[in-house]
C-alpha positions in Angstrom: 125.2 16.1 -138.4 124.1 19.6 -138.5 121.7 21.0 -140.4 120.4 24.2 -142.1 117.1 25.4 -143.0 115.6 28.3 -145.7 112.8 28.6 -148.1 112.2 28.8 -151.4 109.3 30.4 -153.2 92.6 8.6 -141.6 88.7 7.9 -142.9 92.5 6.1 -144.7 91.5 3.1 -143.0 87.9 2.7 -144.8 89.0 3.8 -148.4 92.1 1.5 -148.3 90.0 -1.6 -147.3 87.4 -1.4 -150.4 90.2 -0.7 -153.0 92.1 -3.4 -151.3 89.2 -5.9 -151.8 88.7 -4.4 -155.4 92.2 -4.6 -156.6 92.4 -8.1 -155.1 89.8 -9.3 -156.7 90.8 -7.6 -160.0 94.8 -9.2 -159.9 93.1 -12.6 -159.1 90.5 -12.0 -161.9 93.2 -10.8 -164.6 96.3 -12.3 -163.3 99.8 -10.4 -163.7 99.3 -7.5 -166.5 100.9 -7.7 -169.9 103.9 -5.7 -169.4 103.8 -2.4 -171.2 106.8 -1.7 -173.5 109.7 -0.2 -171.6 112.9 0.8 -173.1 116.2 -1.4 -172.0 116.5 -0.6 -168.0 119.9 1.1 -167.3 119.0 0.3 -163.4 121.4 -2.7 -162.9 124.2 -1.1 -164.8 126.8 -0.4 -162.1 127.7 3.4 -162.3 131.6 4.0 -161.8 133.4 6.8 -159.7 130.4 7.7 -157.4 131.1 5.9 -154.2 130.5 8.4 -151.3 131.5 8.5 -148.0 134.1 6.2 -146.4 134.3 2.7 -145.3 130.6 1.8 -144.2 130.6 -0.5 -140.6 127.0 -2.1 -139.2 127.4 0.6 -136.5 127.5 3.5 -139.3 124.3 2.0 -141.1 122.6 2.2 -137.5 122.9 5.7 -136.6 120.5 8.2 -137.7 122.7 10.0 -138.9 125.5 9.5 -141.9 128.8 11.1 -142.4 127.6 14.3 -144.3 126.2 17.5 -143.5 122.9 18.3 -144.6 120.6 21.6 -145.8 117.5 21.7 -146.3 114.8 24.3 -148.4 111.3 24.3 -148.6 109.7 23.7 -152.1 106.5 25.5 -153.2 103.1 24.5 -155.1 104.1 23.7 -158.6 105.7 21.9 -161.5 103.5 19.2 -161.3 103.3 18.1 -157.4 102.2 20.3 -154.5 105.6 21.5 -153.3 107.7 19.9 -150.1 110.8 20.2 -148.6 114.5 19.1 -150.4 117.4 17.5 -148.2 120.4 17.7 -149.6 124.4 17.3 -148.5 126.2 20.5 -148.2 129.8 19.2 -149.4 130.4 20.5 -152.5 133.6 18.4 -153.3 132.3 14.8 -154.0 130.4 15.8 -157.3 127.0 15.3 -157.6 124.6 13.3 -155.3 122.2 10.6 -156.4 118.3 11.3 -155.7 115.4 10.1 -154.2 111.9 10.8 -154.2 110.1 10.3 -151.2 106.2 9.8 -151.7 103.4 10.0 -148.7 100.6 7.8 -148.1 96.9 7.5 -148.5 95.8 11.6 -146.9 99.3 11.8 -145.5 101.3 14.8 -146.2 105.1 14.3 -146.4 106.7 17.1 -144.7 103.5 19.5 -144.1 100.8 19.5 -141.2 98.3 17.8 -140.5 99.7 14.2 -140.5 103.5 14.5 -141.9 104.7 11.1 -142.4 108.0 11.0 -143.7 110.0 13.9 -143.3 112.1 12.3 -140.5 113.7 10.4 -143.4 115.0 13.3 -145.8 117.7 14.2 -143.0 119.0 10.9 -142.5 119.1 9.4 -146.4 120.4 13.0 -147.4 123.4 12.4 -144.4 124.8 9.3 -146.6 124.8 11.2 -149.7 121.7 11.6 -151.5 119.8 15.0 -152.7 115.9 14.0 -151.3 113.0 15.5 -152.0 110.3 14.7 -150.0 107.1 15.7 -151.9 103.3 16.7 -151.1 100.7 15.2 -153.6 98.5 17.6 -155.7 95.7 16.1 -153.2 96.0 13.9 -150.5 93.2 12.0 -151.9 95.3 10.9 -154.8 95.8 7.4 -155.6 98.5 5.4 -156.9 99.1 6.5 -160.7 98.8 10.0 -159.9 101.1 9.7 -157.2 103.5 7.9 -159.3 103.7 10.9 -161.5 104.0 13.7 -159.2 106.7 11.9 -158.2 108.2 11.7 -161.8 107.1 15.4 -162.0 109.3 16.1 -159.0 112.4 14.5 -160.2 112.2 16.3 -163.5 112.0 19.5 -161.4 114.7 18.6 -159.3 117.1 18.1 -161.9 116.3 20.5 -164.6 115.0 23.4 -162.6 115.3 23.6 -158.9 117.9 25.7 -156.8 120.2 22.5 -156.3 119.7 21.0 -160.0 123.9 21.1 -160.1 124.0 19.3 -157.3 122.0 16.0 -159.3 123.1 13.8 -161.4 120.1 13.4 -163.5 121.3 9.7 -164.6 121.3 8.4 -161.1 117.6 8.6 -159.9 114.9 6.7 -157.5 112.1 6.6 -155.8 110.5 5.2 -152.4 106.5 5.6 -151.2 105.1 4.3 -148.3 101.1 2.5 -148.8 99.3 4.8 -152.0 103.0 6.1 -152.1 104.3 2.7 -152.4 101.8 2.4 -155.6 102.6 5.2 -157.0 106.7 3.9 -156.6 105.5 1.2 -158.5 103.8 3.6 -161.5 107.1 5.7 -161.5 109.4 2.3 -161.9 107.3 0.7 -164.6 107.2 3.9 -166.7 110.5 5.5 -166.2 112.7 2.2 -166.8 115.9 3.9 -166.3 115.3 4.7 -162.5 118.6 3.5 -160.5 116.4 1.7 -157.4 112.9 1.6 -156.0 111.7 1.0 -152.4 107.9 0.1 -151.2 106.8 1.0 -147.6 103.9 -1.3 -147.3 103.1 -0.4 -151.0 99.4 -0.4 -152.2 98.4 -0.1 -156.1 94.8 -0.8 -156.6 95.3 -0.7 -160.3 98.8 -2.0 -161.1 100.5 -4.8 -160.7 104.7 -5.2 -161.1 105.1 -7.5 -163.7 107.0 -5.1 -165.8 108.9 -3.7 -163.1 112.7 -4.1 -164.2 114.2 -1.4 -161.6 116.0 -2.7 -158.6 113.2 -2.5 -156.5 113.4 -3.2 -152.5 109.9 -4.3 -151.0 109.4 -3.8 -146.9 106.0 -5.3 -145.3 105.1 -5.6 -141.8 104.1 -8.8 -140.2 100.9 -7.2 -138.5 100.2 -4.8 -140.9 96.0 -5.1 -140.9 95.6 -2.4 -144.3 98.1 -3.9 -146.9 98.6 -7.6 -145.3 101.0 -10.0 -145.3 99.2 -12.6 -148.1 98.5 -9.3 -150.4 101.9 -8.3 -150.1 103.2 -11.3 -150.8 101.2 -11.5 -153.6 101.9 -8.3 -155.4 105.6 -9.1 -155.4 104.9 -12.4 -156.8 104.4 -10.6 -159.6 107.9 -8.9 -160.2 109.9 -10.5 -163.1 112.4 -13.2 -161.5 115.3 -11.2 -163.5 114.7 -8.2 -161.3 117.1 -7.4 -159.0 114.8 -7.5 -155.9 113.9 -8.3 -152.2 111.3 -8.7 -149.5 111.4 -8.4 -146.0 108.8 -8.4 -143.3 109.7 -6.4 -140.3 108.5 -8.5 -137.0 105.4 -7.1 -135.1 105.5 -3.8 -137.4 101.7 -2.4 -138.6 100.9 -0.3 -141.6 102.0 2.7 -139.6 105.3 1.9 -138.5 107.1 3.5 -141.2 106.0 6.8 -139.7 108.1 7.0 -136.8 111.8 7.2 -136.9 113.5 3.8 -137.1 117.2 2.2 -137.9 115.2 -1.1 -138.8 113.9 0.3 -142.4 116.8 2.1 -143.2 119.4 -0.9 -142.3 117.6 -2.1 -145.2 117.2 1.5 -147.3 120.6 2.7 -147.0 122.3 -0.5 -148.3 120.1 -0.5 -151.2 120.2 2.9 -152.2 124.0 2.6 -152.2 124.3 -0.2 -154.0 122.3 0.7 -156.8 122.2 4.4 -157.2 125.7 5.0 -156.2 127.0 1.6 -157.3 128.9 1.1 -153.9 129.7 -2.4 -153.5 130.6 -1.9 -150.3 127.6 -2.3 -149.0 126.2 -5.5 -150.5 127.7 -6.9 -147.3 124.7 -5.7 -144.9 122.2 -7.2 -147.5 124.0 -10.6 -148.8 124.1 -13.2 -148.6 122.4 -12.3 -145.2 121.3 -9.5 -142.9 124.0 -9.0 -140.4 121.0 -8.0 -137.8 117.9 -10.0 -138.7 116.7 -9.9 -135.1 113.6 -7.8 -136.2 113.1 -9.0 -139.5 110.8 -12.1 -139.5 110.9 -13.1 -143.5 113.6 -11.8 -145.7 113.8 -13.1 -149.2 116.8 -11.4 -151.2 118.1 -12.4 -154.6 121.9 -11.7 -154.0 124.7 -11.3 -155.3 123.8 -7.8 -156.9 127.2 -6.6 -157.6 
């Protein structure tokens, strides 16, 4: 799909491995944390009349691209996260668009040089129908809490006060970070219940646990992943609530940097569950239950259908 572009106006290795020891030692120590109190989620309610897009196939979830035409704009310094860069679908007669936050990792930038590590996916999730902002942390150095509320921060500012606010709906939000990012997706999910869906790349949180997590919340992993490991993976989403709508999958062979470069194996998982449970499009459920349709690259994958 084509696309348009304006403006408006790994020292990683070292620093993850001590938090991970610390924060391993601290969840095994304390065991899952008392969950905070959270207002009733609205995340599993299904939301009516925003299907978008037509009939999806296995063939349409596997291209990079999705059936709409995208823009894009550049975001500056401000509001409480360090700008970025908004995707968004230029058809105008479906009503609004669900959104998504997209959060960097551990020194990573998002869209900006040195070392952007996601902005290959704000094109593609924004060409199945979903306004994406794809945000730089106030330092890269941030961990997982304050990562968690820049991303808050930005979805505020994307629905109240950025150039495509009318293109939101503010009641059909979410939020996906890859390593730190992932831990600050877990921050943002636990204190702002009413998210629609949340996604962890490898997700690290040195201080958190999920335990009150009560968002649909999709958890990825790679098998040879050597900074957030299988066993502390595994671990941390041990401690999600068995009521939450959830699931894990490993991706076979992938390391903690696969999630960097541009990939159909991710986002046969992403897509599905972004549709499900921010646009409430049951059509999809069919490429996550009651199996994958393609699980030649996925070596574990532990879902908790139905979710319609």
């Amino acid at each position: 799909m084509r696309q348009h572009r304006g403006r408006w106006s790994r020292p990683i290795g070292a620093v993850l491995a001590a938090a991970v020891l610390a924060s391993t030692a601290a969840l095994a120590a304390a065991g899952p944390a008392a969950a905070h109190p959270t207002a009733p989620s609205q995340a599993t309610t299904a939301v009516k009349g925003t299907q978008r897009g037509p009939n999806p196939t296995l063939a349409m979830i596997e291209a990079s691209r999705g059936p709409f035409a995208t823009a894009q704009q550049s975001v500056a310094p401000g509001n409480g996260f360090h700008g970025g860069e908004v995707y968004y679908p230029t058809d105008t007669s479906q009503g609004t668009w669900g959104a998504l936050a997209i959060i960097p990792g551990y020194t990573a930038r998002c869209v900006n040089q040195p070392a952007p590590e996601e902005a290959w996916m704000g094109p593609w999730l924004s060409s199945f129908g979903f306004v994406v902002i794809c945000l730089e942390t106030n330092s890269p150095n941030d961990f997982d809490v304050a990562r968690g509320k820049e991303a808050l921060a930005a979805l505020k500012w994307l629905t109240t006060s950025s150039p495509v606010k009318n293109r939101v709906d503010p009641n059909r939000l979410s939020v996906m970070g890859h390593s730190m990012g992932g831990g600050g997706m877990v921050y943002a999910v636990e204190h702002q219940p009413s998210l629609k869906a949340g996604i962890g790349l490898a997700p690290f949180s040195p201080s958190q646990n999920m335990s009150s997590d009560r968002v649909p919340t999709l958890v990825l992993g790679g098998q040879k992943d050597p900074t957030v490991t299988p066993s502390m993976l595994a671990g941390l989403y041990a401690t999600m609530p068995a009521s939450t709508k959830s699931a894990f999958a490993q991706i076979a062979g992938a390391d903690h940097e696969f999630y960097r470069t541009a990939n159909n194996v991710m986002m046969k998982l992403v897509v599905p569950w972004l549709k499900i449970f921010v646009d409430g499009d049951n059509r999809y459920e069919q490429f996550l239950c009651p199996k994958l349709p393609d699980p030649s690259k996925i070596s574990i994958y532990q879902p908790k259908c139905p979710y319609i």
